[in-house]
N, C-alpha and C positions, 0 to 999 in steps of 0.2 A: 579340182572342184568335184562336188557332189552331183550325182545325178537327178535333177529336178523329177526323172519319175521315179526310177527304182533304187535313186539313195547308191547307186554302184559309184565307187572311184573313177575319174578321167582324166590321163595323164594328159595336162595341159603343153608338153610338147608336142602332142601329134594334132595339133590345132593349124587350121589355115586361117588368113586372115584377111579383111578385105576392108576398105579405106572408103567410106559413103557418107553422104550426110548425116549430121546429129539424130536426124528424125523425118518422117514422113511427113507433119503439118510443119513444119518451123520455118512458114515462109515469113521473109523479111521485107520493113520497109527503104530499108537500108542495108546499101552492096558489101557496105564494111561487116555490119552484123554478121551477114550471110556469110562472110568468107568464112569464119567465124565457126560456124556450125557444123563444125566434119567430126566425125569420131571413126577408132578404127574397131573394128566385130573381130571378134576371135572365136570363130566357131569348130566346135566340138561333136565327135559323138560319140553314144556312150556303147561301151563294148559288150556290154548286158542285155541292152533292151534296144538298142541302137535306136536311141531318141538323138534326132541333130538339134543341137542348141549353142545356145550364144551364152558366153561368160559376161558375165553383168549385171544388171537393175534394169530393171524396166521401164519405159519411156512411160513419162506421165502427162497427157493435155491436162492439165484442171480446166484451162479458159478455151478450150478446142474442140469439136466434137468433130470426130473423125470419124462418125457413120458413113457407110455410104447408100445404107437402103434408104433416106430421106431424097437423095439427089434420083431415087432410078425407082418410078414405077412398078416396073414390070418386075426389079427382084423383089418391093415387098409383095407383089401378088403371088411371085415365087414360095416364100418366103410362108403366106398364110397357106398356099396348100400345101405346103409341107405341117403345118399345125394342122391341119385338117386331119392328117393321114394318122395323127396319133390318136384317134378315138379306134382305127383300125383295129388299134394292135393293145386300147386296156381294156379287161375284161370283163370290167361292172359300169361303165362310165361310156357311153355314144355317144353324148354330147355334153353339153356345160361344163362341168367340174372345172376347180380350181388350176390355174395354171402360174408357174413362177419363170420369169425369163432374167434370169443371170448375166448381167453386163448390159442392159437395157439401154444405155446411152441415155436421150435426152426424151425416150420414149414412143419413139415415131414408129416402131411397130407393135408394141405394147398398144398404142392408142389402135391401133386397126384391128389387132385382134381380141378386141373389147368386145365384139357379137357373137366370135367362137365358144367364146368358154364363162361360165355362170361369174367367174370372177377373174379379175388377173392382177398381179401381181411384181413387181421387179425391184431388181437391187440394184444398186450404180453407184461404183465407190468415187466417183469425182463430185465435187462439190454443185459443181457449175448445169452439170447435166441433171443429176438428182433434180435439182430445184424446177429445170426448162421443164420437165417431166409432170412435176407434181402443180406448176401452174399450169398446165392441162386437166388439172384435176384425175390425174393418176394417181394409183397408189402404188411408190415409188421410196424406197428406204435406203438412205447412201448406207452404205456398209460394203465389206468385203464379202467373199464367201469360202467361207475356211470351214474347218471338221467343226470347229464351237461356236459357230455362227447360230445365233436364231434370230428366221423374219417371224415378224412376231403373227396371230392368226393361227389358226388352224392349219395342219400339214395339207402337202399339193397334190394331187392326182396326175398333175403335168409339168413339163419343165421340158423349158429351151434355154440355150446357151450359142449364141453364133458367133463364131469367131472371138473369142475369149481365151479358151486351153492356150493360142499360143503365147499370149501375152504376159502368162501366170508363176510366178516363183515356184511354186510350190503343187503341181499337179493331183497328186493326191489328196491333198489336203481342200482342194476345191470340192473332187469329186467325194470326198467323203460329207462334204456339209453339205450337198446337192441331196447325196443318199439319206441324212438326215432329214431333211425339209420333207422329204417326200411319204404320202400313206405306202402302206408294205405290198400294193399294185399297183404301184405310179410308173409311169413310161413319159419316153423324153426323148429331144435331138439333141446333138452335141453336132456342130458343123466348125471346122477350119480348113484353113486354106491346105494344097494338096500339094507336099513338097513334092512329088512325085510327079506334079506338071513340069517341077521346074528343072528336074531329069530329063526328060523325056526329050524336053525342049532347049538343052542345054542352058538352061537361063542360070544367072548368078544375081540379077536381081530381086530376085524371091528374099533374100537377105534383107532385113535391116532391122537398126537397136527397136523398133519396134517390136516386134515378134522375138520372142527369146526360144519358141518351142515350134519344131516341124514336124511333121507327122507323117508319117504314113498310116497305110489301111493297117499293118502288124501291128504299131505301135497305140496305135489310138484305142484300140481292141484290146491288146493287152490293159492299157490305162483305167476300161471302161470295168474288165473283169476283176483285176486287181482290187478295186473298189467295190464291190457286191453287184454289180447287174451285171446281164446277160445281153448279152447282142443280138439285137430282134434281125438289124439287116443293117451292111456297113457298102457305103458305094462310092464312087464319086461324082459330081455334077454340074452341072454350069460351064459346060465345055469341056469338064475334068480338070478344073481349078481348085472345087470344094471335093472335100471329102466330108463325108454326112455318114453317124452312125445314127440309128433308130435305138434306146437300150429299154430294157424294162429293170427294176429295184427287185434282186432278190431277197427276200426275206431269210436273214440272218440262221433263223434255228428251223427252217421248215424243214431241214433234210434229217434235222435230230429229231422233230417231233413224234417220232414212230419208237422210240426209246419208252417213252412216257405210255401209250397206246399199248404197247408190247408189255408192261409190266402186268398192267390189267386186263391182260387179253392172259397172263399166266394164270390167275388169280379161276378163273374160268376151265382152265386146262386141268388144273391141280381139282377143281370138285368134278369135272369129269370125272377124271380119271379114277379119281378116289370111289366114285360112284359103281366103278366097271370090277374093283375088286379084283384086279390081276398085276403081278410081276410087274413094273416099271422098270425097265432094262436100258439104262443108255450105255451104248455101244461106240465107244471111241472116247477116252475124257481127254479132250484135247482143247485150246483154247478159245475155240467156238463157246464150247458148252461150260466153260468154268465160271462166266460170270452168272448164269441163269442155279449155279448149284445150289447157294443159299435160299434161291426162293421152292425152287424144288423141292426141296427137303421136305417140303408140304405134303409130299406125296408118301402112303402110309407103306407101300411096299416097294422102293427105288433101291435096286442095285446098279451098280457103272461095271462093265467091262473093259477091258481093251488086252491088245496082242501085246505089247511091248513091254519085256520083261523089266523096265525101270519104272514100270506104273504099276504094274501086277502085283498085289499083296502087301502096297503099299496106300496109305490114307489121301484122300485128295486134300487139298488145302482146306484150310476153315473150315473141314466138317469133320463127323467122324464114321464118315464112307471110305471102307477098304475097296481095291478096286481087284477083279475078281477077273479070273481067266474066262474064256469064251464058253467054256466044257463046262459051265454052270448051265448055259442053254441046252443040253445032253437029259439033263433031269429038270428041265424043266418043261410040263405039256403044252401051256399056254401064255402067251404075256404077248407084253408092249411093247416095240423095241423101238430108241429110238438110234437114227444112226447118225452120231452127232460128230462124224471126222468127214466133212460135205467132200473132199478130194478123193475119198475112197468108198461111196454112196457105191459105184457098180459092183465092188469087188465083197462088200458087205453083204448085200442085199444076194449076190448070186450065193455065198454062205449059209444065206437065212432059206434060201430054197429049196438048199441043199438037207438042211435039220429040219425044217417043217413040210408038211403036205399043203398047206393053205397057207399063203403068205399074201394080207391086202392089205394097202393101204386105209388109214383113218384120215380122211382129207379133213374134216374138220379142225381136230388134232395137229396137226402138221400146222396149217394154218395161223393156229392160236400160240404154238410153239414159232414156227420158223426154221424147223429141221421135219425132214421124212419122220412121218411115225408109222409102224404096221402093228398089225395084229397078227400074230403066228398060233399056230395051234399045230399038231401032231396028228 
């Protein structure tokens, strides 16, 4: 079988297997029924991302709710100060905003954390529970929550998920319609049970066709990255039974956005420069500086050097700049240099101190480029 997170192959030989009941509600009114309801778990793990899981389908109550923050108090008081703690950790948002809770059941902690937050929200793919939910007058939408999932509304600022990832086919595919749902600073909990109690403890009943997916702290983390957020804080809790990450939605292109900033910050460089009326020398054309060449070319007096006799005397791509031995700087009094091979910035620059008397930097310049620029003079 396929790895429900990372899609890796698992040779279903190295499976153990264990003999339990059908399912964790499937109590009966009748002993024959009950004999009835054994199935055997053939669990797996994956030798990639070492996710423990079970070969199967997942147990489905339509007519069953198998909450248990409804029966205990004191975990949904748990439960909301852990919603509390996520206005901590979003960055425009203290209080109210929108929140979405993924597997919401029949809505018994959706209904209590109706004071936290401006609005709330949840999905619940059984028929039975949807409905208990929304005659509370919730706003409660059966659906799944997959990468092409939309609840419908405006995106969330918040999202919880408790005890769900283990029940889920398809892992990624959750967390990717979770990251969809959400504005580009939404922060969230994801909480499951912590197979690592049941190590610790030697336990084997931690097992059953309920849960198809176990977790630990490495895996859940990986889960959470793999998918675009970051890990604000992963722990575990409640005796060291749950394991609770805190994550935030990173935004997809923020780390590119400085490409687009960068063009137009040349644009600036090149009427500088053109202003100052001297020699434009880049010094090293290597493939830092080869995509900036085309825009460059703007600049009214640019020659390229470099040391390396397969570059020397020969044209750089897509322009028509021959690239010119260092002994051009010998006759030349004053210019720009810039030093665009960044591995070899000390060995450069001790060169340039060596031919000029005044060697300083232009921090502005540098800046608007993203390479060392000087100004040399004789």
């Amino acid at each position: 079988m396929k790895c429900r997170l990372c899609n890796c192959l698992i040779v279903e030989n190295d499976s153990i297997q264990l003999d339990v009941p059908a399912g964790t509600q499937l109590f009966s009114d009748d002993a024959q029924t009950a004999l009835t309801l054994k199935a055997r778990l053939q669990i797996l793990e994956c030798p990639h991302c070492s996710l423990i899981q079970l070969k199967g389908d997942p147990v489905v109550y339509e007519n069953i709710s198998s909450s248990s923050s409804f029966v205990s108090p004191l975990l949904t008081e748990h439960r909301l100060d852990q919603l509390r703690e996520l206005f901590t950790y979003h960055q425009s948002v203290n209080s109210g905003g929108r929140m979405l809770e993924i597997g919401c059941g029949d809505g018994c902690l959706l209904e209590s954390a109706q004071n936290l937050f401006q609005d709330v929200v949840g999905i619940e793919p059984t028929s039975r529970n949807a409905a208990l939910a929304n005659s509370k007058g919730l706003n409660v939408h059966k659906m799944l929550m997959l990468s092409d999932a939309v609840v419908p509304g405006e995106k969330f600022d918040f999202f919880s998920s408790f005890h769900v990832l283990e029940h889920v086919t398809d892992i990624c595919s959750v967390l990717q319609g979770i990251y969809n749902s959400l504005k580009d600073d939404g922060v969230g909990i994801i909480e499951v049970p912590s197979i690592e109690a049941a190590f610790e403890k030697k336990r084997f009943g931690d097992f059953m066709p309920d849960h198809l997916n176990y977790f630990t702290e490495h895996n859940l983390r990986l889960a959470l990255e793999w998918n675009g957020f970051s890990v604000i804080k992963i722990y575990r809790d409640w005796g060291g039974e749950h394991l609770v990450a805190y994550a935030r939605k990173q935004t997809k292109s923020s780390s590119l956005a400085y490409i687009a900033d960068r063009k137009k910050m040349l644009e600036r460089l090149i009427f500088l420069v053109n202003t100052k009326e001297l020699p434009f020398v880049i010094w090293g054309v290597s493939h830092y500086i080869l995509p900036y060449i085309g825009v460059l070319s703007g600049i009214n007096n640019l020659t390229a050097i470099d040391v390396s006799s397969e570059k020397v005397g020969k044209y750089i791509p897509s322009t028509n700049i021959r690239v010119q031995q260092i002994d051009f700087l010998d006759e030349t009094y004053s210019c720009l240099v810039v030093v665009a091979a960044p591995r070899f910035q000390n060995e450069i620059l001790l060169l340039l101190n060596q031919k000029y008397k005044q060697v300083k930097e232009e921090l502005e310049l540098s800046d608007l480029l993203g390479f060392h620029i000087f100004s040399c003079s004789k």
